[in-house]
N, C-alpha and C positions, 0 to 999 in steps of 0.2 A: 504493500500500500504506500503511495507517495504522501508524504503530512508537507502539510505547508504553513509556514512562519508569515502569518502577519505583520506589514506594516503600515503603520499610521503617522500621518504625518502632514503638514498643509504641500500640495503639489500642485497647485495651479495661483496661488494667491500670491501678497508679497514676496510672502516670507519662503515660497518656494525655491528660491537663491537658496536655503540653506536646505530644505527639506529632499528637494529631488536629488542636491549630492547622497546627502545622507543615505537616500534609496539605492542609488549607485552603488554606496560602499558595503550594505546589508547582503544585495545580489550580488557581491563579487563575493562576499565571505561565505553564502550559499552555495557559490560553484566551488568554491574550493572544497565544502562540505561533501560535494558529491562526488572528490576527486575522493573521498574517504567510503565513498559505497552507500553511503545517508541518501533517499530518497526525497531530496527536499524541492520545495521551489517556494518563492517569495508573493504573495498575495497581497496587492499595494490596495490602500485606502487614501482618498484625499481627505482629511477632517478642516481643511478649509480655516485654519486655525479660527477655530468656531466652536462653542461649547456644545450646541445642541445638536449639532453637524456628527460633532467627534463622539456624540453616546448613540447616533443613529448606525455609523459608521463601526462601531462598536461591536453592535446588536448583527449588524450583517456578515462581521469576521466568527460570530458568534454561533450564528447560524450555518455554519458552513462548518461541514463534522472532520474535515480536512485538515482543520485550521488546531495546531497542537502547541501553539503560544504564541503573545505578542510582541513586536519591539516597538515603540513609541509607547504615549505620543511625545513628538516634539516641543510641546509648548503644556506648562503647569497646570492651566484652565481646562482644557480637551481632556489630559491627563484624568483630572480630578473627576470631571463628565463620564469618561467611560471607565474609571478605576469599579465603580459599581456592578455596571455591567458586567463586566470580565466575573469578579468575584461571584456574581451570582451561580454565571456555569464554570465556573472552577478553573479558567484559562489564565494560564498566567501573562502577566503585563512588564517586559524590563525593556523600563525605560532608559533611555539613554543619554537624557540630559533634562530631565521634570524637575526641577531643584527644589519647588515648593515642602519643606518641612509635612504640611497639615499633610501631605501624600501618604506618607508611611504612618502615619499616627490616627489615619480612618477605619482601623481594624482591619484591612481588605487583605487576608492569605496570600490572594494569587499577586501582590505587589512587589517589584523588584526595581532599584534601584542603582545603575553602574555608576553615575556621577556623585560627588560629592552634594551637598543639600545647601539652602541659602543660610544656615547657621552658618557651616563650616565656611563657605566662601565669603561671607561678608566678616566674618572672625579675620581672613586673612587681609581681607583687604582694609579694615580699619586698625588694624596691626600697621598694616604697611604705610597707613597715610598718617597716621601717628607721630611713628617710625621717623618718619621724617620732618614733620610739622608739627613738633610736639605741643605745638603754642597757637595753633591756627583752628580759628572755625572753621566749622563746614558746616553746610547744607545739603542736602539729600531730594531727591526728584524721583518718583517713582510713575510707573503710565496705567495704575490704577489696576493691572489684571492681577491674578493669581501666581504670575513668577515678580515681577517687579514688587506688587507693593512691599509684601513678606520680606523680601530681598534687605528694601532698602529701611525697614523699618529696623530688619534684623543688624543691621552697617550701624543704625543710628543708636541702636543698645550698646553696641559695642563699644563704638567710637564715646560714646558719654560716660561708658565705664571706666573709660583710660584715661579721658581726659576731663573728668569731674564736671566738663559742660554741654550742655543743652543740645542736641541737633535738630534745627527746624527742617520738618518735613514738608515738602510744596507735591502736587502730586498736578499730572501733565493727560494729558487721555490717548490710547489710541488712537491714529490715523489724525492728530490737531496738526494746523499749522503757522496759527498765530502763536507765539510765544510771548509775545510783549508782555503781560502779566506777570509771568515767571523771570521773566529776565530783569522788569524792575525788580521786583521782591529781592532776586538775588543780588545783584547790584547795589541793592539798597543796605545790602548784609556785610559786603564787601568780605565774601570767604575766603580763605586760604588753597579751602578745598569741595568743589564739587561732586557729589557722586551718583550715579543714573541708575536705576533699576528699572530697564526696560529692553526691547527688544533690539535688534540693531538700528533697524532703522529707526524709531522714533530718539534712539539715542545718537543717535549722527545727523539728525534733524534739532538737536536741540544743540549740542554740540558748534552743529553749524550757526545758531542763534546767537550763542554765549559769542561765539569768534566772531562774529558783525558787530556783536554789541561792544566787542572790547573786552571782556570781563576776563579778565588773568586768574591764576592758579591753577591748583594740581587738580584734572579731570580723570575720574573713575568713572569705571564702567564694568559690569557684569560678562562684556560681550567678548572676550579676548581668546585665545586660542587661532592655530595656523589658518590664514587666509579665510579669516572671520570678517566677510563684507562690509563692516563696519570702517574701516582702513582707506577702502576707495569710495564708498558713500559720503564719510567723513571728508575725506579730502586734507584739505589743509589746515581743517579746523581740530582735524584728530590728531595731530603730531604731537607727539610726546606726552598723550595720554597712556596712562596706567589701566589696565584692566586684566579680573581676575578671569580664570578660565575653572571651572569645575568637575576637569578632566585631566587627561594622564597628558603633558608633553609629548607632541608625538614625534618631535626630533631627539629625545633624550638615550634611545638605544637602537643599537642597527637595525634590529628587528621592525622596530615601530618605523625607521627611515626607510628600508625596502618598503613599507605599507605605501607610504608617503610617494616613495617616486612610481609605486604603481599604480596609485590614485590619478597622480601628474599625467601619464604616461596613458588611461584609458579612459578620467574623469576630465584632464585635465586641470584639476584644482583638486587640495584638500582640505576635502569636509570637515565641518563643525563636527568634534566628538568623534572625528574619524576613529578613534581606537576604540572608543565604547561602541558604537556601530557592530564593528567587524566581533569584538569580543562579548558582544549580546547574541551574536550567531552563536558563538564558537560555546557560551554557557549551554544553550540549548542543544546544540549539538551534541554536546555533553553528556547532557542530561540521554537524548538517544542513545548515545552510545556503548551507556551502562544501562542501557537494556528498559529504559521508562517507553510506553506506547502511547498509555491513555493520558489525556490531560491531565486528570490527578496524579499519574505516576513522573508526568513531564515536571509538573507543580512541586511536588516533593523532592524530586533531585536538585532542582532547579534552588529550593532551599537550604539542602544540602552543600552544594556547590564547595569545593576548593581546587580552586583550578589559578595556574599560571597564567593569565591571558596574556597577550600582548602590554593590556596598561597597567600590567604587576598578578600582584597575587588577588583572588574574587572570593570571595565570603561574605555571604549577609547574614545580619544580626535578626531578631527574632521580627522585628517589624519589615525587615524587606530590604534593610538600608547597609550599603556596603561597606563593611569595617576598613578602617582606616584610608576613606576614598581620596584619592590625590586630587589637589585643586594647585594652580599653578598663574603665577604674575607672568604679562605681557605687556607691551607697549610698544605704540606705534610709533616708527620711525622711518623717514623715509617713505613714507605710502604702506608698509609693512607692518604686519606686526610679527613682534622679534619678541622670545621668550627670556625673561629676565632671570639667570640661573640663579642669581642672588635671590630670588624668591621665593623661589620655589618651596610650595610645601609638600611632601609625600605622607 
C-alpha cells in the first residue's frame, strides 16, 4: 500500500514565496525516502494562510485513509485551526516552523513540533539586544495573528526582565499599508531598539516605513534564517538588521550544506526551515521504518522519536515540543542574510 505525507501550507497567496519552497524540499526528502523502498508520495494542500481554509483543508487530508501524517502548517493561526482536526482522527501534525507556545499546550496527542517555540526564540533575541544595548529602550510591533503577537509579547517579558523597564507594545494588522501611526508613536519613543513579530512581508513593509521615516537603531525581527525573502523585500531598509531564526543553521555542517547546494541546484533557492522540512520527512519515515502502518502506530513512534536528523539530535517532550530545539541569530548584510556564529544558540 502507498501512504502518503500531507502537506499544508499557503501555495498560491503571499506568502507562497516561502511555502511552495518549502513543498519542494518535503518532495525531494520523499524521493529520497523511496530510494529506501518506503512507498511514499507527498499530498499538497493550499491552507491559503487562512484559518478556516486551513481546518477545511485539514478535514480533506483527513478524509483521505492514504494520508499516514502531516507536515505543516506553515503559519501559527492555520496551525492552531487544524491542530483539532488532526487530533480528533489521530493523524499526526509536525510542524515545521508553528512557533506559537498555546500549540503544544492545547492537549492535542497527534502535535509535533521541529522548531524551537516563540518562548525560546524571543528568550534569545532579547538576550541578544540587551547584550548589547544594555541601557536602551525598545519597543515591540506585533501584526496581530497567532505567530507575531505571542512572539513579541513573549520578547517584551523578556526584555523587561533584564532590563527592569517597561516594553511598549504597538500592534500593526495584516496586509496594512499606512504606517504613519506607528511610526509617530515610535518616533515619539525615540528606541534604541525595534522589534517585529510578524510575517516577512509585513515586516519588510514596516521596516521599509521606519527607513523613510528616518528612525535609527537596532531592528529585530523573527524572520531570519538562509535566503529568508525578507532581505530583498527589505531592500535597503533591512541592512544590518538582527533576526532570530527558530531552526537549525543550515550552513553549520557539511551535511546540512550538500542539502543547501541541492536545494540551489533543483529549487534554486533555500527554503525557510529547509532542515526541518527535509527532517519532518525523515521522522516519519522513521517512524515507517520501524514497522508503524496505522496512524496510531505512525502517532506513537512519531513520539517516541530519537533520531539524528540532519538539524541535530529529535526528541519531543510529552506535549509535542522538541527538547533542546536550536534557534539561531542572522542578519542582513549586503542584500543577504549571513548567520551570526556569535549567536548562535543550540
Amino acid at each position: 500500500m502507498r501512504f502518503a505525507i500531507g502537506f499544508a501550507a499557503p501555495l498560491t497567496t503571499p506568502q507562497s514565496i516561502v511555502g511552495v519552497p518549502m513543498l519542494r524540499t518535503v518532495e525531494m526528502a520523499v524521493a529520497d525516502a523511496r530510494t529506501r523502498r518506503l512507498d511514499l508520495e507527498v499530498l499538497a494542500v493550499d491552507d491559503r494562510e487562512d484559518e478556516r481554509v486551513a481546518a477545511n483543508v485539514a478535514a480533506h487530508l483527513v478524509a483521505d485513509p492514504s494520508v499516514i501524517a502531516v507536515i505543516g502548517h506553515k503559519n501559527s493561526g492555520p496551525s492552531g485551526a487544524a491542530g483539532p482536526v488532526y487530533a480528533a482522527a489521530g493523524l499526526a501534525q509536525v510542524t515545521q516552523c508553528s512557533t506559537d507556545n498555546a500549540l503544544s499546550r492545547a492537549g492535542w496527542p497527534t502535535f509535533f513540533r521541529l522548531c524551537a517555540d516563540n518562548e525560546r526564540q524571543a528568550a534569545v533575541a532579547a538576550e541578544f539586544a540587551f547584550s548589547r544595548l544594555p541601557l536602551a529602550h525598545a519597543i515591540a510591533v506585533h501584526d496581530g495573528t497567532d505567530y507575531g503577537k505571542p512572539l513579541v509579547l513573549a520578547f517584551a517579558s523578556r526584555m523587561q526582565a533584564l532590563s527592569g523597564r517597561a516594553v511598549h507594545v504597538l500592534a500593526m494588522k495584516v496586509g496594512q499599508e499606512d504606517f504613519t501611526e506607528i511610526i509617530d508613536s515610535i518616533r515619539a519613543e525615540s528606541p534604541g531598539i525595534v522589534d517585529f513579530g510578524a510575517t516577512e512581508i509585513e515586516s519588510s513593509k514596516l521596516m521599509k516605513a521606519l527607513y523613510a521615516a528616518g528612525v535609527k537603531g537596532l531592528v529585530m525581527s523573527s524572520e531570519g534564517g538562509p535566503d529568508n525573502p525578507l532581505a530583498r523585500l527589505a531592500g535597503a531598509a533591512g541592512e544590518g538588521s538582527i533576526h532570530t531564526y527558530a531552526g537549525a543553521d543550515p550552513l553549520a555542517t557539511p551535511a546540512r550544506r550538500r542539502l543547501v547546494d541541492r536545494c540551489q541546484a533543483e529549487i534554486g533557492e533555500t527554503p525557510s526551515y529547509v532542515v526541518e522540512c527535509y527532517d519532518a520527512v525523515s521522522v516519519i519515515a522513521s517512524a515507517l521504518e520501524r514497522g508503524a502502518t496505522t496512524r496510531r502506530e505512525i502517532r506513537d513512534a512519531i513520539a517516541a522519536t530519537d533520531l539524528e536528523g540532519l538539524g541535530g539530535r529529535i526528541r519531543f517532550d510529552a506535549a509535542g515540543d522538541r527538547i533542546d530545539a536550536p534557534v539561531s541569530l542572522w542578519q542582513v548584510s549586503g542584500g543577504r542574510m549571513v548567520p551570526m556564529a556569535e549567536g548562535a544558540v543550540s
